[in-house]
N, CA, C and O atoms as a Maestro MAE file, in Angstrom:
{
 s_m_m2io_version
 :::
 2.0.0
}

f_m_ct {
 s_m_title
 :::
 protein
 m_atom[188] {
  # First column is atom index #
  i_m_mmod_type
  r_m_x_coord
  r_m_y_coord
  r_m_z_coord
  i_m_residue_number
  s_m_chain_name
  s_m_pdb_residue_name
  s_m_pdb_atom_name
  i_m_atomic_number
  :::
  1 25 4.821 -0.080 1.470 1 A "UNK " " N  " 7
  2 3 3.432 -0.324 1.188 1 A "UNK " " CA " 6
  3 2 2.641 0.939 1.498 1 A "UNK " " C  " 6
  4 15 2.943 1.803 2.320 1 A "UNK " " O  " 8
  5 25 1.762 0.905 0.837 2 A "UNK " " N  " 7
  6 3 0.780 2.531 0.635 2 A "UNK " " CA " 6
  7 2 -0.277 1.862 1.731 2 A "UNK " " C  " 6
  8 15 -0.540 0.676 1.927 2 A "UNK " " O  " 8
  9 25 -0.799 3.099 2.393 3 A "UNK " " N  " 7
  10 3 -2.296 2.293 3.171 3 A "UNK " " CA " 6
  11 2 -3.095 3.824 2.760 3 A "UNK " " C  " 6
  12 15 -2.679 4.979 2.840 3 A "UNK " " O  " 8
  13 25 -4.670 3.156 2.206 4 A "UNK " " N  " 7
  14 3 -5.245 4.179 2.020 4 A "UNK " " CA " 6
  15 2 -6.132 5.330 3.917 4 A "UNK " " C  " 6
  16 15 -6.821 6.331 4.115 4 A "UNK " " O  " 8
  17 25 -5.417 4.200 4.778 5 A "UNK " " N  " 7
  18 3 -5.669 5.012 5.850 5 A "UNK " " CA " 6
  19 2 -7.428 4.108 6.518 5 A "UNK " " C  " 6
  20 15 -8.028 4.586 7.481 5 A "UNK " " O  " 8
  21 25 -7.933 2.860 5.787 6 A "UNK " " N  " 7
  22 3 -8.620 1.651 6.096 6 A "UNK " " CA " 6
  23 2 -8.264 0.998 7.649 6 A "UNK " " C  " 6
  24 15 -9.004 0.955 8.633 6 A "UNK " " O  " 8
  25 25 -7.121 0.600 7.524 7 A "UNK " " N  " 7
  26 3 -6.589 -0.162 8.326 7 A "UNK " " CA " 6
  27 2 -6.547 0.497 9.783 7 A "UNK " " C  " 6
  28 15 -6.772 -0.233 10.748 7 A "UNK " " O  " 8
  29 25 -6.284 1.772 9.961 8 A "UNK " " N  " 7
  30 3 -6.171 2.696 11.061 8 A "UNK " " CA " 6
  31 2 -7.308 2.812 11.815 8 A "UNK " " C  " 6
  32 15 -7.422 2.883 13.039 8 A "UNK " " O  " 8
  33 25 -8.425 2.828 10.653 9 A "UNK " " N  " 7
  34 3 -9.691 3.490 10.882 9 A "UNK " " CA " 6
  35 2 -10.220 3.190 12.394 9 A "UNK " " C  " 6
  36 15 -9.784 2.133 12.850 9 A "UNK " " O  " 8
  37 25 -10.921 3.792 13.091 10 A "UNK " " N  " 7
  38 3 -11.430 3.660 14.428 10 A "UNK " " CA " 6
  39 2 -12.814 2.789 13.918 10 A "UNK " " C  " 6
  40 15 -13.663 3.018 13.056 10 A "UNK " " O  " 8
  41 25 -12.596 1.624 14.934 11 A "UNK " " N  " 7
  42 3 -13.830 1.065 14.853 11 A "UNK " " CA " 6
  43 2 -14.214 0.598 16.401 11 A "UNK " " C  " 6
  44 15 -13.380 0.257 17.240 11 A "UNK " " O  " 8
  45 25 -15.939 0.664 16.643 12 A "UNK " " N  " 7
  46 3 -16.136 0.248 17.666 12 A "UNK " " CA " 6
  47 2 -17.497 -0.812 17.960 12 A "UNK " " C  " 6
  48 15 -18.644 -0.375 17.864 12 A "UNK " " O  " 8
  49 25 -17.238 -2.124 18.296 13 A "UNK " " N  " 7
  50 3 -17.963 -2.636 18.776 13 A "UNK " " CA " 6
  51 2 -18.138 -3.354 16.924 13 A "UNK " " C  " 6
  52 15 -19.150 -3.616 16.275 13 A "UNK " " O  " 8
  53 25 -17.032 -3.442 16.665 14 A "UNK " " N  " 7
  54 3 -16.911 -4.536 14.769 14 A "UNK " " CA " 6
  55 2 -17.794 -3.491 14.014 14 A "UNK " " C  " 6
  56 15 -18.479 -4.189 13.266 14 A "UNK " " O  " 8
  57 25 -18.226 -1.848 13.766 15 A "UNK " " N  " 7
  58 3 -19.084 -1.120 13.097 15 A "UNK " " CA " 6
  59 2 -17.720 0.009 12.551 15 A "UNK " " C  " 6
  60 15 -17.050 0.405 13.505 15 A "UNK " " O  " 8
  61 25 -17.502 0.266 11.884 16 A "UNK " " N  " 7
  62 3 -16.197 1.660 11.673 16 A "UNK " " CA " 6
  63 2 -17.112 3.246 11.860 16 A "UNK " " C  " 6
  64 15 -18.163 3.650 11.363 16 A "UNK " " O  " 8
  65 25 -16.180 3.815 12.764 17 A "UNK " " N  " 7
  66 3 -16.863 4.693 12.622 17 A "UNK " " CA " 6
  67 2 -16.011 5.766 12.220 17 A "UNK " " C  " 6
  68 15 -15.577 6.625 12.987 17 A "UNK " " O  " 8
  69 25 -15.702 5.663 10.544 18 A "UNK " " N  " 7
  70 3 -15.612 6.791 9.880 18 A "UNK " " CA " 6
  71 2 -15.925 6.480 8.526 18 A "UNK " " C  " 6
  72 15 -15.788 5.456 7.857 18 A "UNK " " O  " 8
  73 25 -16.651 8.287 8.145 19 A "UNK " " N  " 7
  74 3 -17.441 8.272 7.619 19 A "UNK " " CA " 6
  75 2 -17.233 8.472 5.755 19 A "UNK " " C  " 6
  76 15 -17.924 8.979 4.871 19 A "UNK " " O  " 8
  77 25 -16.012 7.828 5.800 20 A "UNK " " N  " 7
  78 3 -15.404 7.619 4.289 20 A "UNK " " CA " 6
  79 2 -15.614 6.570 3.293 20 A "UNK " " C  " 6
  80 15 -16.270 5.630 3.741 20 A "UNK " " O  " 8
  81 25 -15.261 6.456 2.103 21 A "UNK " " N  " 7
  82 3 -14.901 5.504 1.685 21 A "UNK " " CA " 6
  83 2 -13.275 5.694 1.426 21 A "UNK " " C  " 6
  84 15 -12.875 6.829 1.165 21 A "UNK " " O  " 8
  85 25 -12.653 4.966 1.473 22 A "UNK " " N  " 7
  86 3 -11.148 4.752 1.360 22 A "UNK " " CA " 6
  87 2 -10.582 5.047 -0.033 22 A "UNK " " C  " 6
  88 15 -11.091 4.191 -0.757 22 A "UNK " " O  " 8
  89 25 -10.177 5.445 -0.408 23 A "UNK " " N  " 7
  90 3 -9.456 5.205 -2.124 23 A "UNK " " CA " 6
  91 2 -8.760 4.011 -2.454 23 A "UNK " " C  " 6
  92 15 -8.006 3.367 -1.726 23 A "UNK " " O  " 8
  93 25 -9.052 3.811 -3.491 24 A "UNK " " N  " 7
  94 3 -8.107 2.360 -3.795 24 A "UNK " " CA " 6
  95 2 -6.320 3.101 -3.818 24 A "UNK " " C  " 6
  96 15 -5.913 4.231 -4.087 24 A "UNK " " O  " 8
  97 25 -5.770 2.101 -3.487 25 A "UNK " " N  " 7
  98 3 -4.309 2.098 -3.188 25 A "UNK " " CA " 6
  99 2 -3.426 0.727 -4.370 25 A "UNK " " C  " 6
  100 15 -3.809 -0.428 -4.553 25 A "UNK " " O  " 8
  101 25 -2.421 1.298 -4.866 26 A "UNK " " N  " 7
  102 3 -1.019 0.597 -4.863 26 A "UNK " " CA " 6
  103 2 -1.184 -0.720 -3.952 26 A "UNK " " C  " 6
  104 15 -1.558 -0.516 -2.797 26 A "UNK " " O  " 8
  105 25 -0.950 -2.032 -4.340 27 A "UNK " " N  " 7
  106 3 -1.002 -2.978 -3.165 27 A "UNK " " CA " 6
  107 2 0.917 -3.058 -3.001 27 A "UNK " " C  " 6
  108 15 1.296 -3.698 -2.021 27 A "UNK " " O  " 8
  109 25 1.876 -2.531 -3.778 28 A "UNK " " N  " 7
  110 3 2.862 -3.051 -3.110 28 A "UNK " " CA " 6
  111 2 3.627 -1.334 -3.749 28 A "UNK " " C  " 6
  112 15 3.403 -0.811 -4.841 28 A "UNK " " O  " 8
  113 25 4.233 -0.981 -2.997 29 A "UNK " " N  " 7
  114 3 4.775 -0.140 -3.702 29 A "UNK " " CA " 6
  115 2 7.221 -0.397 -3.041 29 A "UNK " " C  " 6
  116 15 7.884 -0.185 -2.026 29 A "UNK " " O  " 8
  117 25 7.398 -0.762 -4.019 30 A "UNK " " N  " 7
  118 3 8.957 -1.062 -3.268 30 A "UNK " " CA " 6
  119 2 10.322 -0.172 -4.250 30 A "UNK " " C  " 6
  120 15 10.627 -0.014 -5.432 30 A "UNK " " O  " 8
  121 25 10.780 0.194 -3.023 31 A "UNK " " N  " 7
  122 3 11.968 0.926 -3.764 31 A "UNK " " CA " 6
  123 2 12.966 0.466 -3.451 31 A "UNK " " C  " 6
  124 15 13.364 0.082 -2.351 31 A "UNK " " O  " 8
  125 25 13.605 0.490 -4.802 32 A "UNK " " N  " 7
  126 3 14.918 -0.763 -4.649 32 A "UNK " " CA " 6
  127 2 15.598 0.264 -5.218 32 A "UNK " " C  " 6
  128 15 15.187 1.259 -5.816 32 A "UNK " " O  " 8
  129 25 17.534 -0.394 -4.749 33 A "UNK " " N  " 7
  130 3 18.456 0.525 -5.530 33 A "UNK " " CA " 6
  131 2 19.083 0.049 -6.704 33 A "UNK " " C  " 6
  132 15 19.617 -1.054 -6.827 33 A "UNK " " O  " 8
  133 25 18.961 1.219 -7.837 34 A "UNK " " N  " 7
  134 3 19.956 0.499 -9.060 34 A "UNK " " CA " 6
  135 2 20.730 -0.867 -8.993 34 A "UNK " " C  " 6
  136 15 20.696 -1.793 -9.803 34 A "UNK " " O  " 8
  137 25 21.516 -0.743 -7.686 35 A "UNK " " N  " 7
  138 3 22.627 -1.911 -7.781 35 A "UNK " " CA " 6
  139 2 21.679 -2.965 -7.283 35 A "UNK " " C  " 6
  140 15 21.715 -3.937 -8.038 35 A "UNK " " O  " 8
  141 25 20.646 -3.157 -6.046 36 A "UNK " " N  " 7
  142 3 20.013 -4.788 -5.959 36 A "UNK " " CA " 6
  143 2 18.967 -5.036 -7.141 36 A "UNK " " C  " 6
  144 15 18.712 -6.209 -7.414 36 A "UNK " " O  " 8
  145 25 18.319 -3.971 -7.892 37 A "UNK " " N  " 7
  146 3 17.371 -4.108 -8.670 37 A "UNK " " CA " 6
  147 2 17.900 -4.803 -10.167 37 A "UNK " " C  " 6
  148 15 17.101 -5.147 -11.038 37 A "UNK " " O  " 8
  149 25 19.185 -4.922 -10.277 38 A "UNK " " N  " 7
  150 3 19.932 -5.032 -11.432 38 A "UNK " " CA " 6
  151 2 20.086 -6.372 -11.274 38 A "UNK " " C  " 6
  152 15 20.005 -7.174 -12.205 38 A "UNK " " O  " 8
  153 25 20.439 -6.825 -9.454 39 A "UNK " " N  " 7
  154 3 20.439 -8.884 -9.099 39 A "UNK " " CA " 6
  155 2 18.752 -9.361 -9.030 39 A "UNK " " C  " 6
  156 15 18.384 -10.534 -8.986 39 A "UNK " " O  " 8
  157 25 17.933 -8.279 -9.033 40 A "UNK " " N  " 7
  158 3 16.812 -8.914 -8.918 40 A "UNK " " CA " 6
  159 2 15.951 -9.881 -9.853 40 A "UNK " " C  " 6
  160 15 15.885 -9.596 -11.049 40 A "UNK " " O  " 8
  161 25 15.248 -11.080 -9.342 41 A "UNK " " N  " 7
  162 3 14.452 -11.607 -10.202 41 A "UNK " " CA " 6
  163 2 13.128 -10.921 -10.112 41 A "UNK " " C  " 6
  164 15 12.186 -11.628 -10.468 41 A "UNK " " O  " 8
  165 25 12.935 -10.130 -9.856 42 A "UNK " " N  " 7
  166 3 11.689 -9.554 -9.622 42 A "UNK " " CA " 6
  167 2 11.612 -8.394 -11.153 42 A "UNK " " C  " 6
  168 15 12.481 -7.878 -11.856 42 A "UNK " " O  " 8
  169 25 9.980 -8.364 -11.154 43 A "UNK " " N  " 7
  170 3 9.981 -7.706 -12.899 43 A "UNK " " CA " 6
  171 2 9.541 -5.814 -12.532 43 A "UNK " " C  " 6
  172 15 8.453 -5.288 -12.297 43 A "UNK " " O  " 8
  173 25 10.446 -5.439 -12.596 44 A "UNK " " N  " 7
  174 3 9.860 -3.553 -12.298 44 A "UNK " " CA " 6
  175 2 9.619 -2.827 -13.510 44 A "UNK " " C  " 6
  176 15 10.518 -2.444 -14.258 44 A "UNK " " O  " 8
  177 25 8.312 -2.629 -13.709 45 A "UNK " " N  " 7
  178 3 7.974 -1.788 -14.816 45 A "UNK " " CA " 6
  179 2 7.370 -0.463 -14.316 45 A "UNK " " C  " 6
  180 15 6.547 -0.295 -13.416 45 A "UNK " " O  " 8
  181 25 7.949 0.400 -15.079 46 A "UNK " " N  " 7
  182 3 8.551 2.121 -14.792 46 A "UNK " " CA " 6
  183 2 7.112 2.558 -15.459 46 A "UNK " " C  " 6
  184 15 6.463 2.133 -16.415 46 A "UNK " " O  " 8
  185 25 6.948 3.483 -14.616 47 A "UNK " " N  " 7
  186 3 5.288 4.170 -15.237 47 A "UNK " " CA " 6
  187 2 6.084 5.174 -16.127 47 A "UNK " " C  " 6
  188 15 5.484 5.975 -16.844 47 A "UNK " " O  " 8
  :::
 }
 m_bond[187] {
  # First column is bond index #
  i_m_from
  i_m_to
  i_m_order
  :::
  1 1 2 1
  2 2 3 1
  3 3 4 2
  4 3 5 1
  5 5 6 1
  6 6 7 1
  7 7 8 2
  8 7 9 1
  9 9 10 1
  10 10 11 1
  11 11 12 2
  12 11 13 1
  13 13 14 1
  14 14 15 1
  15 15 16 2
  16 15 17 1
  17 17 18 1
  18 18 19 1
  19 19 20 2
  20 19 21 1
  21 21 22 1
  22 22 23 1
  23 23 24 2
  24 23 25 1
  25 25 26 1
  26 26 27 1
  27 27 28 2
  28 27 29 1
  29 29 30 1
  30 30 31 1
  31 31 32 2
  32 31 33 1
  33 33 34 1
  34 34 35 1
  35 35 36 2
  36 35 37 1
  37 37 38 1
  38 38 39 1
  39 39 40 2
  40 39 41 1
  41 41 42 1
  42 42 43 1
  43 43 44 2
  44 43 45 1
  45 45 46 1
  46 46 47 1
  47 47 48 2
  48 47 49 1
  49 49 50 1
  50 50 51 1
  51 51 52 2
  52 51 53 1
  53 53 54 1
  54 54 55 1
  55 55 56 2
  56 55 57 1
  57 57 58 1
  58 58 59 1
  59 59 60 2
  60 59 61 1
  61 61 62 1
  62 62 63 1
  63 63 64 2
  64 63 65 1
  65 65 66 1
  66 66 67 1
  67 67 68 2
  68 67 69 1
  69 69 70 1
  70 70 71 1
  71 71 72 2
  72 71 73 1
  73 73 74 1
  74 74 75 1
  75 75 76 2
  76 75 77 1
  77 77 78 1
  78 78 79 1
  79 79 80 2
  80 79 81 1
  81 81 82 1
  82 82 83 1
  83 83 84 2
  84 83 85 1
  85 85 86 1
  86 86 87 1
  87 87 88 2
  88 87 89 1
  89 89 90 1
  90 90 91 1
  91 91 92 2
  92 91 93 1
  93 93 94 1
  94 94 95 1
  95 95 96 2
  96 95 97 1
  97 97 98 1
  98 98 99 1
  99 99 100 2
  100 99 101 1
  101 101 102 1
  102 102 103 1
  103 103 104 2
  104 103 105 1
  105 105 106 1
  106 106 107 1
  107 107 108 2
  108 107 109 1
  109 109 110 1
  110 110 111 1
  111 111 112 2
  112 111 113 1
  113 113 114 1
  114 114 115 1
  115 115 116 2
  116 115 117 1
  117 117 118 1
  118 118 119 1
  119 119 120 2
  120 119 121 1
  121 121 122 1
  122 122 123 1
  123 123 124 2
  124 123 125 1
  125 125 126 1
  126 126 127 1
  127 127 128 2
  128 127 129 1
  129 129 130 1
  130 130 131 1
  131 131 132 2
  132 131 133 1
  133 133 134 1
  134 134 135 1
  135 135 136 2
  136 135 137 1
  137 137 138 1
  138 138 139 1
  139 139 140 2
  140 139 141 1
  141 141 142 1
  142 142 143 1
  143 143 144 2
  144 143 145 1
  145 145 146 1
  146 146 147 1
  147 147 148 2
  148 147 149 1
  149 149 150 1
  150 150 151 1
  151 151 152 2
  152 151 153 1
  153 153 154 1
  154 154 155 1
  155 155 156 2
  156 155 157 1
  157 157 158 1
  158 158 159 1
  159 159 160 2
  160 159 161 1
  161 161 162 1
  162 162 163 1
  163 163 164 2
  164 163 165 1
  165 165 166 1
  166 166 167 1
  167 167 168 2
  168 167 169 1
  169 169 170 1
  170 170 171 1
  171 171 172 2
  172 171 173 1
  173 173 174 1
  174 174 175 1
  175 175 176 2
  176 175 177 1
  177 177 178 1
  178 178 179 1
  179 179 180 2
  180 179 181 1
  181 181 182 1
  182 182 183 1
  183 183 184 2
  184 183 185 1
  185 185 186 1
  186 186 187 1
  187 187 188 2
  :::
 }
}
């Protein structure tokens, strides 16, 4: 999984204090090998 670096962020007192906006991210990113990706039911489409 990708993290645009959100989740880390320092926050204090429920306010974040940094001074970004985050980039949108990949929500799943998984690398599988030839041989389980071939038993998989899962659908992988190749950019």
């Amino acid at each position: 999984m990708l993290d645009s670096g959100a989740s880390t962020s320092l926050v204090y007192e429920g306010k974040s204090l940094v001074r970004y906006t985050p980039r949108p991210v990949p929500n799943v990113v998984a690398l599988v090998t030839p041989k389980l990706a071939s038993k998989s039911t899962c659908v992988v489409i190749p950019n």
